[in-house]
N, C-alpha and C positions, 0 to 999 in steps of 0.2 A: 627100514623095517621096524615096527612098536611093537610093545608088548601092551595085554591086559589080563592078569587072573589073578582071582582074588588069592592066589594061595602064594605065598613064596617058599622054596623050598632051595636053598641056598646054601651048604656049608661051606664055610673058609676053613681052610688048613692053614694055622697059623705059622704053621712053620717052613709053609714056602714063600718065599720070598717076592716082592711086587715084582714084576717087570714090563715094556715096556716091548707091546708086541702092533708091527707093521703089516697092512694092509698091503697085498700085490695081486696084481692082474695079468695073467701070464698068458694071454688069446697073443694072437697074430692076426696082423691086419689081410695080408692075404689067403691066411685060411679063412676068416670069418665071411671074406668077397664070394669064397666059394658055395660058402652055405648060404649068405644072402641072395644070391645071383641063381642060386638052383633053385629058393623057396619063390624065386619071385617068379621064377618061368612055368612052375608048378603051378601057383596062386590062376596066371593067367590059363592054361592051358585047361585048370579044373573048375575055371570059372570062378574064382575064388575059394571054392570047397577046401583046398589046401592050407587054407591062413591059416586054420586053428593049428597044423601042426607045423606051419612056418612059425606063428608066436613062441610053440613050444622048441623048436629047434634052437630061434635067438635065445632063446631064455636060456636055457640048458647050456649054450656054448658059451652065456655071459655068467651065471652063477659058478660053473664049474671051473673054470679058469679062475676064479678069484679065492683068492685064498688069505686065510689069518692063522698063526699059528703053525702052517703047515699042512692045514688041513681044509678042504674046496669047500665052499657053498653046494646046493642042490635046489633046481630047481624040480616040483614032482607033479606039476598039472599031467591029466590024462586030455590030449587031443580033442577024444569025442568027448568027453565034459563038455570043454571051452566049444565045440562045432553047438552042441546040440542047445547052450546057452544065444549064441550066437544066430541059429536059425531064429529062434523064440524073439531077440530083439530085432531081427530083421524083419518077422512077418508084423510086428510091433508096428517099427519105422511104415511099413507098405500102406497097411491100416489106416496111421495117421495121414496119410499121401491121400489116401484115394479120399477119407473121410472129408480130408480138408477142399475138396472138388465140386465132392456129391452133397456134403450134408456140412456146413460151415459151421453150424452151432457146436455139431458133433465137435467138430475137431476145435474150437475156442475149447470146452469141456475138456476134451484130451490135452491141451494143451497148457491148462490149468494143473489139471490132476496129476501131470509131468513133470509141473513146476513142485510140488508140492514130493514127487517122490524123487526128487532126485537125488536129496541127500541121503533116503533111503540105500538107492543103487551106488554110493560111492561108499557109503560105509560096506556095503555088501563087496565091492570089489575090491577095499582094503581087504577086507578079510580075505577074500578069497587069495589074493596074490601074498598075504601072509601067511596063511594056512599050505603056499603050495611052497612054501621056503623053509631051507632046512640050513641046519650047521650041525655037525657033533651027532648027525641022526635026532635031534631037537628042532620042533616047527617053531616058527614066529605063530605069533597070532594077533587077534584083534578086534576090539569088543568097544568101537564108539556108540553112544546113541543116538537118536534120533534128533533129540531137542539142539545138544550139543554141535552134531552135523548142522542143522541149519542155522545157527548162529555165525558158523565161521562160515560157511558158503554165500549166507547172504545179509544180514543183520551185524557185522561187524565192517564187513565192506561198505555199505551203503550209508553208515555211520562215519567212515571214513572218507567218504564225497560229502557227505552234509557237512564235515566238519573242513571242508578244505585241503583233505591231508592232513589233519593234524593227529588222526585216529588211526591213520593207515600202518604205521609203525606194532601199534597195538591188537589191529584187525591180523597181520600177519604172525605174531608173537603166539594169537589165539590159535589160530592155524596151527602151529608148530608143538603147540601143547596139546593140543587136542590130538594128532595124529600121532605125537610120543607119546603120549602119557597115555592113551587108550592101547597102546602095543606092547607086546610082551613076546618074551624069546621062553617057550616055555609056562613055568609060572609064574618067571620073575618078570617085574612088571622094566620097563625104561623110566626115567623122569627127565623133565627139562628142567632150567632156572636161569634161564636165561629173563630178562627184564624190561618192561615197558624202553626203559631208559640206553638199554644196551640197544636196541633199533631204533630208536627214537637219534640216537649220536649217528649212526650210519647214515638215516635220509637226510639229518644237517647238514652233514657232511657230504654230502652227493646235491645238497642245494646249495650249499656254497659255494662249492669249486662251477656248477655251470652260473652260479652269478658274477663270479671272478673272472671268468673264460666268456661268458655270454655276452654278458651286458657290455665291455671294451669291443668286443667284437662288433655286436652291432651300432657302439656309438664310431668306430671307424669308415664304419660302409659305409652309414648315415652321414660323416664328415668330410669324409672322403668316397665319392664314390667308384672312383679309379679302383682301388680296394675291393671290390664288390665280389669281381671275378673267385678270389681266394674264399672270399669269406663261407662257402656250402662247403668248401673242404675241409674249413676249421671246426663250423659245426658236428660237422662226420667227424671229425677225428674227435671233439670233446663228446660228441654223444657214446660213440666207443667207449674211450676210457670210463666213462660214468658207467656203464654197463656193465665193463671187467671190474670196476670196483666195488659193484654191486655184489656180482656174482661170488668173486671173494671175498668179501667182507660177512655179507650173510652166510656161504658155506662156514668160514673159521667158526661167525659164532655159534651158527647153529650144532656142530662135534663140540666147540667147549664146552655146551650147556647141556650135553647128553649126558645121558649118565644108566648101566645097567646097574643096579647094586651098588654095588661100592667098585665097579670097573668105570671107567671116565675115559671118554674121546677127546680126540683133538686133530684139528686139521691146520696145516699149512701152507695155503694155497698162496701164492702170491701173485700180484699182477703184473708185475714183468713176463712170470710163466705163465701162466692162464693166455696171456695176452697173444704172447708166442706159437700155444696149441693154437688159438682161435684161429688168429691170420693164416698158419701154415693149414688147416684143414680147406678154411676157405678158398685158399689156393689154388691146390690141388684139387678140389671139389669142381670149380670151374673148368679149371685144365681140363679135366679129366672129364669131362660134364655130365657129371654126377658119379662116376663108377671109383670115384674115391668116398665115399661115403659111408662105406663099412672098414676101413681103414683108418675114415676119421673118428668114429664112434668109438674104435679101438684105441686110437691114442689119446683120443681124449679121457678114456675111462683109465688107460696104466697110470696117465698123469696124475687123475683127481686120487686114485688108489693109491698112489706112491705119495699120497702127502697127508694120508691118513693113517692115523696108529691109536691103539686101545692100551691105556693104563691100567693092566690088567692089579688086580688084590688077589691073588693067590689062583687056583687053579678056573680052567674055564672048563673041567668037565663035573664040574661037583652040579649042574644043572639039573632039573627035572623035568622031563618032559610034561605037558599038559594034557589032562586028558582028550581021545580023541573025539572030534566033531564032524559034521556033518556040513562041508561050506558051497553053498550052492556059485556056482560060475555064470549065472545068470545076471547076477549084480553087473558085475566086473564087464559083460559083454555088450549091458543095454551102456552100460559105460562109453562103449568105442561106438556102438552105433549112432546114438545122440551126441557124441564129440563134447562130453562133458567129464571125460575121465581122460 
């Protein structure tokens, strides 16, 4: 969740004391099967018409169970908002289908002018999934622009393939900063400070261990080819761990670099645990074949919850709400149709 308003409206009460407040997730995995498994017999039976209030139902069972302070999240989209954005990007998508049939220039054209708005519809769907998030009866909000959007979506990326990887560390940093530093809880804005340098040791770090792990690996097969048999297991098993230490390594940094005001995140994920939820979800996932899936979603979210806490500086209701706006959910929906959000 970021923030972005020009205005900060923040008092500290200096005489309460800092403390150190945890992050919990209190869903259950087989109530949330319930509400999944209804929204999904719904979705089908109304032809889909039902998603928009199956998105709102998950939301609403994931934001309210989570709590800081003692006090839940809220999630406040209206259904037919999100349905009536959602038809607009679907006769969208149709458009382009049939255009690209009948009239092929047409659709080059649209296909063009799609590329070009896309960063438009994800800033638009930031917003809007910040605007429908509440804590303390205060929304998030979020205010990237246009230029900035397409820097990080494609112009820092593609700097990072021209450059081998050597930019990609950077290309994501951009990312991270753009999406906090544009978001705000209120007026008060979030900031990152996290460093070139501070991403830049993770991906070293994740290329050396598979050149330590790789490269013996494959001068064994190669030397031995008896060996060969093992050698895709060991692959699987280093490309795993490379993965979990990705995912934990970039989670811890990106909570230490957060920052609301003068409150500061931190996260403690480790790979041991990370590693533990994954296999045991996967698990059960197959087992189960599929129908552990909103179970695993659940655990894996009390875990990532349980390993995150906020360094509060004095009270967290001294906030001010931001005035209110007008966030269209049209953004957010050509988002899911075009699979680019």
């Amino acid at each position: 969740m970021s923030i972005t308003s020009d205005t900060l409206d923040v008092e500290n009460n200096p005489t309460q004391s800092n403390k150190t407040l945890g992050f919990e997730f209190r869903g259950d995995g087989m109530e949330y099967f319930k509400i999944w498994i209804v929204n999904i017999l719904l979705t089908i039976v109304t032809l889909g018409i039902y998603s928009a209030w199956a998105k709102v139902r998950n939301n609403r069972y994931f934001y309210s169970n989570l709590y800081l302070d003692n006090d839940n999240f809220r999630y406040l989209a209206d259904p037919i908002t999100i349905l009536k954005g959602r038809l607009i990007a679907l006769a969208a998508l149709i458009a382009y289908y049939v255009a690209s049939i009948f009239f092929p220039i047409v659709a080059v054209v649209l296909a063009i002018t799609l590329f070009f708005a896309i960063p438009y519809f994800i800033n638009q769907s930031v917003a809007f999934t910040n605007r429908m998030s509440s804590y303390k009866n205060i929304q998030f909000r979020f205010e990237g622009s246009y230029g900035q959007a397409f820097m990080v979506i494609y112009i820092w990326p593609i700097l990072g393939m021209l450059t081998l990887g050597i930019l990609y560390p950077l290309a994501l940093l951009k990312a991270n900063e753009y999406f906090v530093r544009n978001s705000s809880y209120g007026t008060s804005h979030f900031d990152f400070n996290a460093t070139y340098k501070d991403y830049g040791m993770i991906f070293l770090t994740a290329l050396g261990i598979a050149l330590a792990v790789g490269v013996p690996v494959a001068l064994i097969t190669y030397f031995v080819p008896a060996l060969g048999v093992i050698s895709p297991l060991l692959f699987i098993v280093m490309y795993f761990a490379l993965i979990v230490y990705a995912l934990v390594s970039f989670t811890n940094l990106f909570y230490a670099s957060l920052s609301l005001v003068e409150h500061k995140f931190e996260a403690n994920l480790t790979i041991t645990a990370q590693a533990k939820v994954i296999l045991i979800n996967l698990l059960l996932t197959i087992i189960t074949l599929g129908l552990y899936l909103p179970a695993a979603k659940v655990r894996m979210t009390k875990y990532i919850c349980s390993c995150l806490t906020l360094h509060a500086s004095g009270s967290l209701d001294n906030f001010s709400a931001a005035e209110k706006e007008n966030i269209s959910a049209l953004g957010e929906e050509f988002g899911q149709v075009f699979d680019f959000a």
